[in-house]
C-alpha positions in Angstrom: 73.4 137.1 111.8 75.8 137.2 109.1 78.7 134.4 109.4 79.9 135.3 106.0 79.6 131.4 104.6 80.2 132.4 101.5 84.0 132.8 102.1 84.4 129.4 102.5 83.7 129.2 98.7 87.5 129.2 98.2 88.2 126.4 100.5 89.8 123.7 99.2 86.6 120.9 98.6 88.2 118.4 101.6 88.4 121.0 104.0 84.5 122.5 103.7 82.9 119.6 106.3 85.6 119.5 109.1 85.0 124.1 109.1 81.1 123.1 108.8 81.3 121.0 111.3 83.1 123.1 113.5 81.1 126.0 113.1 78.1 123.8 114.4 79.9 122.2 117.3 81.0 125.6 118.5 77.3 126.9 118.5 75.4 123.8 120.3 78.4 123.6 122.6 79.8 126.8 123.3 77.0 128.6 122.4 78.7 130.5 120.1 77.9 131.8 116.4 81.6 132.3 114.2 82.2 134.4 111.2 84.5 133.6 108.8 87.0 136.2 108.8 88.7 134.7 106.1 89.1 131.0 103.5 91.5 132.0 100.6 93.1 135.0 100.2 95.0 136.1 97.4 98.6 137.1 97.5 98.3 140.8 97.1 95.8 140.7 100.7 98.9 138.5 102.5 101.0 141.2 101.2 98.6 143.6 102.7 98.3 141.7 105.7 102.0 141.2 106.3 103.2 144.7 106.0 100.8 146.0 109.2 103.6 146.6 111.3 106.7 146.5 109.3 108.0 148.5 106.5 110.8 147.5 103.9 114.2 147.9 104.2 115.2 148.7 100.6 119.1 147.9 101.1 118.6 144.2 101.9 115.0 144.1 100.5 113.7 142.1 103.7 110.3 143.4 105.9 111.8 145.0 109.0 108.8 144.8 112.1 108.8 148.7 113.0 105.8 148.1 115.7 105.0 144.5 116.7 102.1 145.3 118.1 100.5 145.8 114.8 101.9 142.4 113.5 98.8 140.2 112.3 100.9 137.5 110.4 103.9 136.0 109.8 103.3 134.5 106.7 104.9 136.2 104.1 103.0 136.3 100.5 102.4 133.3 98.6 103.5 131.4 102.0 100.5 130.7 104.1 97.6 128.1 104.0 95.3 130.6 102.5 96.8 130.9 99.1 97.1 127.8 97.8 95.5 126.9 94.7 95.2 123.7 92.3 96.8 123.3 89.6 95.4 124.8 87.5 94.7 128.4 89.6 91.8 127.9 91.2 91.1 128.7 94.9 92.1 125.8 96.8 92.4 127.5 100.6 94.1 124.8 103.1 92.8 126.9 106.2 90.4 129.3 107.7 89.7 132.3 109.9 87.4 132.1 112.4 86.1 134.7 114.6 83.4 134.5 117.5 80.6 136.9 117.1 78.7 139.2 119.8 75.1 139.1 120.4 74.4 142.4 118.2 76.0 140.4 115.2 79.7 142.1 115.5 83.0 140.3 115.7 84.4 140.1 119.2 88.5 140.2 118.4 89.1 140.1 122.7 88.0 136.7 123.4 89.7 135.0 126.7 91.7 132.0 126.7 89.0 129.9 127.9 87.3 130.1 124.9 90.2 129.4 122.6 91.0 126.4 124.2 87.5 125.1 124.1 87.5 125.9 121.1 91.1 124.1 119.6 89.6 121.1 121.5 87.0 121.2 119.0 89.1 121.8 116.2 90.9 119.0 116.7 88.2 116.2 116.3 86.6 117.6 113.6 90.3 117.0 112.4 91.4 120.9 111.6 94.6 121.7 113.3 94.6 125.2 115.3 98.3 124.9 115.8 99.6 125.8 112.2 101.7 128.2 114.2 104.7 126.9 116.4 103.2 126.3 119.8 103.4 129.5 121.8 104.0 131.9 118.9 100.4 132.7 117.8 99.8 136.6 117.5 96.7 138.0 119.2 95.3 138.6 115.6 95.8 134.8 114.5 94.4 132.9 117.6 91.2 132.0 115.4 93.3 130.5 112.5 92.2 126.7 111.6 94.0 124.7 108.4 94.3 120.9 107.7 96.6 119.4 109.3 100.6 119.4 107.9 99.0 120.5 104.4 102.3 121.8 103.1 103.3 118.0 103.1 100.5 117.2 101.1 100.4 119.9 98.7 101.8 117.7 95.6 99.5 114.6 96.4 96.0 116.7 96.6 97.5 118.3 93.4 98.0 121.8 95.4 100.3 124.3 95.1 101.1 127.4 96.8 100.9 130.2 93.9 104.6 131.4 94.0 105.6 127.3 93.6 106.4 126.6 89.6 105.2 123.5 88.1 107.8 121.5 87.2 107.5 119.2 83.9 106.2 115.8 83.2 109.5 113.6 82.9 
């Protein structure tokens, strides 16, 4: 069965044991294989993933949601966990997707509450945070979403930046 490791290349290197270790708590516990749905993502696939439900309202130049029911994220570009970077411009993703998988190897998107919270529970002491989102506002689409816990605090320390940040100069 194919759980897509090899998009956890882009993780950032701190963050590759506590998704490991999650991944193998999940299947001796829950039973469960996951696939990676996604590590670190460019900015051009947010911007793909952010416009599914909303088009562009050219006057004020803001994303206007047309059909929430096709809203997957609201992270806008260069915004979210999964496009940070180092310095530098490597890949440095602060969070993951995660996704159980069926028997016959397929992702199974409709997975009950049960299972989430089982799941979070997990997350939590192999020290990922499931929560990135405000408690209560997670979308259908983001329920499998994992990152390290308050990275945007901890950006400048780890020598991390989101890609649309500037680097300031040496003083």
């Amino acid at each position: 069965m194919n759980q897509h490791l090899d998009r956890l290349d882009g993780l950032a290197p701190f963050l590759r044991t506590p998704v490991l270790t999650l991944l193998q708590r999940c299947q001796t516990k829950l039973g469960r294989t996951l696939l990676v749905v996604y590590g670190w993502r460019s900015v051009q696939e947010q911007a793909l993933l952010y416009q599914k439900g909303r088009r562009m309202d050219r006057e004020t130049g803001d994303w206007v949601v047309m059909d929430a029911s096709l809203v997957v994220t609201h992270a806008k570009p260069g915004t979210t966990a999964h496009n940070v970077i180092t310095l530098t411009g490597a890949r440095a993703s602060c969070a993951v997707d995660l996704i159980p998988l069926n028997a016959d190897g397929t992702a199974q998107w409709d997975v009950d509450m049960d299972f989430w919270d089982n799941l979070y529970e997990m997350a939590w002491r192999c020290g990922l945070d499931p929560l990135g989102d405000p408690i209560g506002s997670y979308l259908p689409a983001d329920r499998g979403h994992f990152e390290e816990p308050a990275w945007a605090l901890k950006l400048e320390g780890l020598a991390l930046m989101q890609p649309l940040q500037t680097v300031s100069p040496s003083v």
